[in-house]
C-alpha positions as CSV (number, residue, x, y, z in Angstrom):
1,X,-22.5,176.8,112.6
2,X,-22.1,178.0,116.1
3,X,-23.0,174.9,117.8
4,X,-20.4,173.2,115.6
5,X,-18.0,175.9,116.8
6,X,-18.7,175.1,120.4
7,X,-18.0,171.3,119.6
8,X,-14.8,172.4,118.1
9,X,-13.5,174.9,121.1
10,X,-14.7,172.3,124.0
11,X,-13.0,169.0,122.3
12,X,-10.0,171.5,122.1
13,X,-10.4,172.0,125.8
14,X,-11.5,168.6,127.4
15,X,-8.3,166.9,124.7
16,X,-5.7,169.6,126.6
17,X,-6.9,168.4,129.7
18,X,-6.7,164.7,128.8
19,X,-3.5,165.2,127.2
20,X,-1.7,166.7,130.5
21,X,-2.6,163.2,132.8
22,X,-1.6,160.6,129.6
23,X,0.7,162.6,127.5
24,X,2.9,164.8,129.7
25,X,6.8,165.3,128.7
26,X,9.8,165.4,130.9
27,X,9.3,168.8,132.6
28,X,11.2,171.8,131.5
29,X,12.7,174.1,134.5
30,X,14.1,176.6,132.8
31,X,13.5,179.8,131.4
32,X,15.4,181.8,128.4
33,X,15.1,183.8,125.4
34,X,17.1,184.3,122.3
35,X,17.4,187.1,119.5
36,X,17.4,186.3,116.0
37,X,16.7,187.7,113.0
38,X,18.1,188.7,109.4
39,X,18.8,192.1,107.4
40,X,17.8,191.7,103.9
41,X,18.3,194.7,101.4
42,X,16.6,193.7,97.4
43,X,17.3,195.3,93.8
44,X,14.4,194.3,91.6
45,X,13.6,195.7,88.1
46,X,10.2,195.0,86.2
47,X,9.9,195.2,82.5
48,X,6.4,196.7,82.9
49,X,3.8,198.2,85.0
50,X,2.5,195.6,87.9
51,X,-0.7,194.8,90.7
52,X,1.6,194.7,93.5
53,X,1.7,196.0,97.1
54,X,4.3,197.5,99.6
55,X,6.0,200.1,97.0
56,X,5.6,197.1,94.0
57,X,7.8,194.3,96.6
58,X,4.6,192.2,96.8
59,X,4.2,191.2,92.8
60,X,1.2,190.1,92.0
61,X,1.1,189.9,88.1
62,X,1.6,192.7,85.4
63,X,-1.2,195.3,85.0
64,X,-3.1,195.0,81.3
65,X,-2.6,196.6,78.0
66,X,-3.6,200.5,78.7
67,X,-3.8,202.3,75.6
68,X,-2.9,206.2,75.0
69,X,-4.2,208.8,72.4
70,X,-1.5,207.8,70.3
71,X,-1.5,204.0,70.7
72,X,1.0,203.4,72.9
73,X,0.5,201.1,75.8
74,X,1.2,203.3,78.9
75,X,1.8,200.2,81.2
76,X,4.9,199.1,78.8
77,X,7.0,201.2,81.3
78,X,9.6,199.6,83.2
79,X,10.5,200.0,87.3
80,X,13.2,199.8,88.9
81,X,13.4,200.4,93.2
82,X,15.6,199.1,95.8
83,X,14.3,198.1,99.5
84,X,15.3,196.6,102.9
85,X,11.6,196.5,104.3
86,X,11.6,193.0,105.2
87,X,14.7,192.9,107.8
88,X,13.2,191.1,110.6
89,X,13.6,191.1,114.0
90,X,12.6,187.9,116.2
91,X,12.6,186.6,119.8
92,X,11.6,183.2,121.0
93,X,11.1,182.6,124.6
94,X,10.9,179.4,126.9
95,X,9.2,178.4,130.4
96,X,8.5,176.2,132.8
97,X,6.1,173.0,131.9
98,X,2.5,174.3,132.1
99,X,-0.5,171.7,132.5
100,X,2.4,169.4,131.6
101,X,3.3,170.4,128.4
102,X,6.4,172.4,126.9
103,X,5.5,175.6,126.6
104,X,7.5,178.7,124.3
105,X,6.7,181.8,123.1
106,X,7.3,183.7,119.7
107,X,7.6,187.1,118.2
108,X,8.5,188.6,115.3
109,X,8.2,191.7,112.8
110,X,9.4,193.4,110.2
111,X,9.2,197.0,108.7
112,X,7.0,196.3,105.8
113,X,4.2,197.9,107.7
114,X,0.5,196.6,108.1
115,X,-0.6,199.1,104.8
116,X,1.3,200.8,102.1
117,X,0.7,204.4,104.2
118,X,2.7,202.2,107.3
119,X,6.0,201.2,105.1
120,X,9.6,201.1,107.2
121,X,7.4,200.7,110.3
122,X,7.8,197.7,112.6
123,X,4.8,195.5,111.7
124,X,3.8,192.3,114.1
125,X,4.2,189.0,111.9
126,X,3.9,186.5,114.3
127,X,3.2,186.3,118.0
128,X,2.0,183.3,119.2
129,X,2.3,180.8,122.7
130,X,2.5,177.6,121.8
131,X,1.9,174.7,124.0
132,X,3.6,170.9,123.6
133,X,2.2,167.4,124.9
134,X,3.6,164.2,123.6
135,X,1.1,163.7,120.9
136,X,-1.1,167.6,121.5
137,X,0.1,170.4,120.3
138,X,-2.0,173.9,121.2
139,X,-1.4,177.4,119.7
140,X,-3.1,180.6,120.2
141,X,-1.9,184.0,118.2
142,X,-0.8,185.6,115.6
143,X,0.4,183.0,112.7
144,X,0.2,181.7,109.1
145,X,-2.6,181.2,107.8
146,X,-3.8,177.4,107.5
147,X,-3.8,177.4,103.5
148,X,-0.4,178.6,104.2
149,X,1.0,175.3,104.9
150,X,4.9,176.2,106.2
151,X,6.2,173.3,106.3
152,X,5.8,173.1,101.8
153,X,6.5,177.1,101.8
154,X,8.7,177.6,98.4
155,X,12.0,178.5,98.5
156,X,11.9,181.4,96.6
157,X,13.1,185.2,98.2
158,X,10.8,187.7,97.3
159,X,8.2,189.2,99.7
160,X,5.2,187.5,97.7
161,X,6.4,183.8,98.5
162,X,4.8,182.2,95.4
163,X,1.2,184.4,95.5
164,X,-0.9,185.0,93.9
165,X,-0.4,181.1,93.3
166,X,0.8,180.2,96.3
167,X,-1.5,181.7,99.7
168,X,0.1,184.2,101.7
169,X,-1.3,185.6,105.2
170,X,-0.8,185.7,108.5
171,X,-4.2,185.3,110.7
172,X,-4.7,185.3,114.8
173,X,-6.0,182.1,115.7
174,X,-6.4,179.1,118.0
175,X,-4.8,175.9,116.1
176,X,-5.1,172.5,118.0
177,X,-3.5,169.3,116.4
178,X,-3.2,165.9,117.3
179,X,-0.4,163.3,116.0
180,X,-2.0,159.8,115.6
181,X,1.5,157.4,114.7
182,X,2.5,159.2,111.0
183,X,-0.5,161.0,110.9
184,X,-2.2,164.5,112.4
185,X,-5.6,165.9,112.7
186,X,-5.1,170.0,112.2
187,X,-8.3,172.4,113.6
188,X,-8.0,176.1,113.6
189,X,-10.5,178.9,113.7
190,X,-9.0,182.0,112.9
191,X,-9.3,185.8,112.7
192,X,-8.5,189.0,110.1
193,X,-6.3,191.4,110.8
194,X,-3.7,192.8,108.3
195,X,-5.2,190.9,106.0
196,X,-9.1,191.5,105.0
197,X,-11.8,190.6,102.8
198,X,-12.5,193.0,100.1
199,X,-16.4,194.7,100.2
200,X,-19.0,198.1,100.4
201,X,-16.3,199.6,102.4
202,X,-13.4,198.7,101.1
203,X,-10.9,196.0,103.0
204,X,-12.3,195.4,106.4
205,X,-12.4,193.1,108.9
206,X,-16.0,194.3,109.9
207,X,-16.8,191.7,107.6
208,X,-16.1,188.7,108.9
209,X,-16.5,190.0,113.0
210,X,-19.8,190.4,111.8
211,X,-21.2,186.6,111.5
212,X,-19.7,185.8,114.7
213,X,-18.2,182.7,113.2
214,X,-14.0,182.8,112.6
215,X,-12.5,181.1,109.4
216,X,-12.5,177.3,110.0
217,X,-9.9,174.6,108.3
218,X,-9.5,171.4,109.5
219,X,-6.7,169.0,107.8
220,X,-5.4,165.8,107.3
221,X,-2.0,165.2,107.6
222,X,0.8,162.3,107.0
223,X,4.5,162.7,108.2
224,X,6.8,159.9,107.2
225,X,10.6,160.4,107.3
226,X,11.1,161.9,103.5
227,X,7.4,162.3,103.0
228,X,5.4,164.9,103.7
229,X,1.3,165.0,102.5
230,X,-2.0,166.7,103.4
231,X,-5.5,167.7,102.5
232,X,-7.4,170.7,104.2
233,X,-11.3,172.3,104.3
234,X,-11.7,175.9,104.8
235,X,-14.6,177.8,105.7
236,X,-15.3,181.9,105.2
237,X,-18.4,183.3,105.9
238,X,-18.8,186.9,105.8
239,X,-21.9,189.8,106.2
240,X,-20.7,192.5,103.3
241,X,-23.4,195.0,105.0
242,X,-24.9,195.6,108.3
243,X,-27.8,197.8,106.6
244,X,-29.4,198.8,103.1
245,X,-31.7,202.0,102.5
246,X,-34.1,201.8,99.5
247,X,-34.8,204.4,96.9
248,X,-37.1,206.5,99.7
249,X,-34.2,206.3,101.8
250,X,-35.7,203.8,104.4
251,X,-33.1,201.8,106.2
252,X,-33.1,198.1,106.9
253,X,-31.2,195.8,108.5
254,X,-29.4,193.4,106.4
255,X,-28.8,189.7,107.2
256,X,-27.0,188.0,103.9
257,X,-24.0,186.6,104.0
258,X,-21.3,185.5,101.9
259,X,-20.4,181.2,102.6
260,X,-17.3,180.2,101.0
261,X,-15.5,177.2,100.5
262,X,-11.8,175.8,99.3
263,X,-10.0,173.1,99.8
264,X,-6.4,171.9,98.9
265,X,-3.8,169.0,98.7
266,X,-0.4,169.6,99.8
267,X,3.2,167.7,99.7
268,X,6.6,167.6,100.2
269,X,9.4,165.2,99.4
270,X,12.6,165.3,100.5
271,X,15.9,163.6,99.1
272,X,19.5,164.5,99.9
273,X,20.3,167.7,99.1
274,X,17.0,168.1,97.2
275,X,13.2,168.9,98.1
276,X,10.4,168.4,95.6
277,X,7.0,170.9,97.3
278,X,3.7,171.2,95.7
279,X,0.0,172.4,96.4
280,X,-3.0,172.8,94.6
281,X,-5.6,175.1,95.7
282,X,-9.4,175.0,94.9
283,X,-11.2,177.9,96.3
284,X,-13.8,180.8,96.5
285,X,-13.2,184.9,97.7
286,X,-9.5,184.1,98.3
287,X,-8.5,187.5,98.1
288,X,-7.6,188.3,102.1
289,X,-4.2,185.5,101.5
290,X,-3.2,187.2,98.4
291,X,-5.0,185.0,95.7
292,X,-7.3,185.4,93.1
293,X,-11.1,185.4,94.5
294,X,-14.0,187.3,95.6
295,X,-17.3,187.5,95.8
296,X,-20.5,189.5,93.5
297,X,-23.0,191.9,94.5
298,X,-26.2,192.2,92.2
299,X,-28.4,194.9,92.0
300,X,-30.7,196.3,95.3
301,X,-34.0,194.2,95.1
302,X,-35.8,197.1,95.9
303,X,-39.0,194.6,96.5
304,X,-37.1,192.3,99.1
305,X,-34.9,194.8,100.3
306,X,-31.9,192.5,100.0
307,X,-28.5,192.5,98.1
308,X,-27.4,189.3,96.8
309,X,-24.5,187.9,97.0
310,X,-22.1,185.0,94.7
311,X,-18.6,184.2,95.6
312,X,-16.0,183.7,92.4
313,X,-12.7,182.0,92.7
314,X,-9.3,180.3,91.6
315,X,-7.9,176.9,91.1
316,X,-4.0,177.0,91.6
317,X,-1.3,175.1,91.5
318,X,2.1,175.2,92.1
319,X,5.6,173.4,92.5
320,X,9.1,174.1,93.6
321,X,12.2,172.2,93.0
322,X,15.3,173.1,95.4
323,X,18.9,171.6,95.4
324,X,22.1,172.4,97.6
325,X,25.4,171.6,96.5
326,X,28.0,172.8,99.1
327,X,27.9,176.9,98.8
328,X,25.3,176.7,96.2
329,X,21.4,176.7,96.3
330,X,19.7,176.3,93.4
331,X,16.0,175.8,92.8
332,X,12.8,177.0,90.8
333,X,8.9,177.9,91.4
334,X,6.3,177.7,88.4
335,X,2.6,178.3,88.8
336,X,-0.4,178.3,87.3
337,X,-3.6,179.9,87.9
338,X,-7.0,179.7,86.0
339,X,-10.2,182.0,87.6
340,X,-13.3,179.5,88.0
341,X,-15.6,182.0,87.0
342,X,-14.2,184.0,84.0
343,X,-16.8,184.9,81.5
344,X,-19.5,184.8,83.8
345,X,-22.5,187.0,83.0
346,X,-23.4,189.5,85.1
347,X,-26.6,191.7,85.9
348,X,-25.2,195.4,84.8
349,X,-25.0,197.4,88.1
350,X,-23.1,194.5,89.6
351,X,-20.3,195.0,92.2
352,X,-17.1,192.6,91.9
353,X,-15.4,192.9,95.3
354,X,-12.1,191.1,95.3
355,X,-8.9,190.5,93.3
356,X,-8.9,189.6,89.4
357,X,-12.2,188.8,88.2
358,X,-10.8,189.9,84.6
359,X,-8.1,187.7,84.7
360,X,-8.8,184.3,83.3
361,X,-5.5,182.9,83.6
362,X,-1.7,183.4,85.0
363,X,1.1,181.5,84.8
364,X,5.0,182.0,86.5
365,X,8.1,180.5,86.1
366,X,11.0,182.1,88.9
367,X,14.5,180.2,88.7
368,X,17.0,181.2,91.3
369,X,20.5,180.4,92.7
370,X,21.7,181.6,95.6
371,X,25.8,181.6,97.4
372,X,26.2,181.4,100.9
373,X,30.2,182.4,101.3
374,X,29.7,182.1,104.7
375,X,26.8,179.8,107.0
376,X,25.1,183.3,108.0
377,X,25.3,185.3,104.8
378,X,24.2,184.9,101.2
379,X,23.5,186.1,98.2
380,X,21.0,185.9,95.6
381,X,19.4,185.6,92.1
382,X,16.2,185.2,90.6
383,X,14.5,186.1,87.6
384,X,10.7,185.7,88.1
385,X,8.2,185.9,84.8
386,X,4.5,186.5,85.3
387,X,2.3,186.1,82.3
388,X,-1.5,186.9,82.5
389,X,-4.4,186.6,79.6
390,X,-6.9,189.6,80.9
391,X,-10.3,189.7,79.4
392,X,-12.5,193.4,78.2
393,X,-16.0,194.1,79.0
394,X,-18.7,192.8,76.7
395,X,-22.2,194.1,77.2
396,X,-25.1,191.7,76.2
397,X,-28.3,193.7,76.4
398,X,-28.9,194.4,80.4
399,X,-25.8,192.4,81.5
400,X,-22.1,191.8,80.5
401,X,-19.2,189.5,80.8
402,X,-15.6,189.2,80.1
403,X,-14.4,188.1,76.9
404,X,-10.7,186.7,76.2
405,X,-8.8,189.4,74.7
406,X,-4.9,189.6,75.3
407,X,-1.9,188.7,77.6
408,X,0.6,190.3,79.1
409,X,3.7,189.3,81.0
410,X,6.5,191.2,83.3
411,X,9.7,189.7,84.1
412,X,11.3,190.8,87.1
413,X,15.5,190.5,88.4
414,X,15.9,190.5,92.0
415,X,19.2,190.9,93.4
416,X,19.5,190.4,97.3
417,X,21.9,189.6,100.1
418,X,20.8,188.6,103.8
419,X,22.7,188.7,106.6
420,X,21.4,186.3,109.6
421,X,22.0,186.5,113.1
């Protein structure tokens, strides 16, 4: 895996070299910077308890049934908050042709903080240079994710952007692609940060800095003039521990890791005044870009010394209609999700590290409309129902699996306003 690494990082090399004596772009003298950004404040009320993050903003999907001594279902207890965390704040800046390529710069935040502990405090989202040949295009930063494809993003409003159906992460990376005619060969090999696996000791990004190899995707891409389509591979490996101690309290070093693989198919069509965007997702330990995933831990093999180790995952998919008609946007987002491994026996003493395991299945349907009295200012509507069938424990003599047992579902009203500048 490392040697293929090194192909990867010296083809991106020797291809920016090439690309500056055969692909170079009139030169750009100048340079500049502008300020842009948006304050958006958002009313939501959920008709139950829910799995979210950053004070319940990032929905997820509505906690189970939780019965009390007198049979009432303690999670049957509505919310209601009110936040303005995601006003962001943005500059891009512009240079001089470097290597013969356009070169700009990007950064932008918000306040939703990197953890819950860190909310209203200005949080890095992107920061990236990026660097333009005719037909080469090289960036190195902070960025989405590459299972977050942006161009297909949906057009919905809350901070959750379609998860846990739809990925959503931002990784530090190195993401080289090359347009051939219509069509684009994507490579990146990126890096956690805010977002982490799940393991021992808790999120970390020990994790993955411990295999020495990044997360790898490489796509496939066609770009017509209404038609957008794509197809990527992605690669996590992971070391969950750097030691184990046995029952005399011997210590060992520990060398197992945790490969994991997904793919997905992506597309976007766009006629006037109307977009049509879709992805399905197939994929293991998912859990670091807000899906469904993650991986087991068996038992300590106190003969071998060794944990082992099986990732569990998600298939998803998702698709978003949108339509403008003068001050009007409308548009709606339905997903399903179905966990790969539900009902999967397990060894008792087994650790799930991840997101959902009990889950077997989700579904969402989130229409909107939105009113833009003016180009820089709107306002908004959504309504956005999560439904999800969690399983209960069954034991079967030394192990135990999850059994179908009921669903749930939350609906949520969000009211919000943005103001861009």
């Amino acid at each position: 895996m490392k040697k293929v690494l090194f192909i990867v990082v010296a083809c991106c090399l020797l291809n920016a070299v090439h690309s500056t004596e055969k692909d170079t772009v009139p030169l750009q003298k100048k340079w500049g910077y502008s300020l842009s950004g948006f304050v958006s404040p958002q009313l939501f009320y959920d008709t139950r308890q829910v799995v979210s993050g950053r004070e319940d903003m990032m929905l997820f999907y509505p906690k189970p049934i939780q019965i009390d001594a007198n049979g009432n279902d303690i999670n049957a207890t509505p919310n209601l908050n009110m936040l303005a965390i995601s006003t962001r704040l943005a500059l891009s800046f512009w240079a001089p042709d470097v290597l013969g390529a356009k070169t700009s710069a990007y950064i932008e935040g918000d306040f939703t903080g990197a953890t819950d502990a860190s909310i209203n405090l200005l949080r890095l989202r992107h920061a990236y240079i990026d660097m333009k040949w005719r037909s080469t295009e090289l960036l190195m930063g902070q960025y989405w994710h590459p299972m977050v494809v942006h161009e297909i993003m949906p057009g919905t409003r809350p901070l959750n952007m379609g998860a846990p159906f739809h990925p959503y992460a931002r990784f530090v990376q190195t993401r080289l692609s090359q347009r051939i005619g219509k069509m684009e060969l994507l490579g990146v090999a990126a890096f956690q940060l805010d977002n982490k696996s799940a393991g021992p000791d808790g999120g970390s990004t020990k994790y993955l800095k411990a295999t020495t190899i990044p997360e790898l995707n490489f796509q496939m891409r066609y770009r017509g003039q209404r038609l957008f389509l794509g197809a990527a591979y992605h690669l996590l490996v992971i070391k969950p521990r750097l030691s184990v101690t046995d029952s005399l309290g011997d210590v060992y070093k520990a060398t197992a890791t945790v490969p994991s693989h997904s793919f997905t198919v992506f597309g976007k069509y766009e006629f006037p005044h109307f977009s049509l965007r879709s992805q399905v997702v197939w994929g293991n330990n998912l859990s670091s870009i807000s899906m469904l995933g993650g991986y087991i831990e068996t038992p300590f093999d106190e003969a071998s010394k060794i944990y082992s180790y099986t990732p569990f995952g998600c298939t998803t998919a998702w698709v978003d209609f949108g339509k403008s008609t003068g001050k009007w946007r409308y548009g709606i987002f339905m997903g399903y999700g179905v966990n790969n491994d539900f009902g999967k026996t397990l060894e008792h003493g087994s650790t799930v590290y991840g997101r959902g395991f009990e889950i077997e299945s989700l579904w969402r349907v989130q229409p909107r409309i939105a009113f833009y009295p003016r180009e820089k200012f709107g306002l908004f509507f959504e309504v956005e129902y999560t439904n999800a069938t969690y399983g209960v424990k069954e034991t079967l003599g030394g192990a135990f699996r999850y059994k179908t047992d009921h669903s749930v579902a939350n609906t949520r009203f969000i009211l919000s306003a943005i103001y861009n500048f």
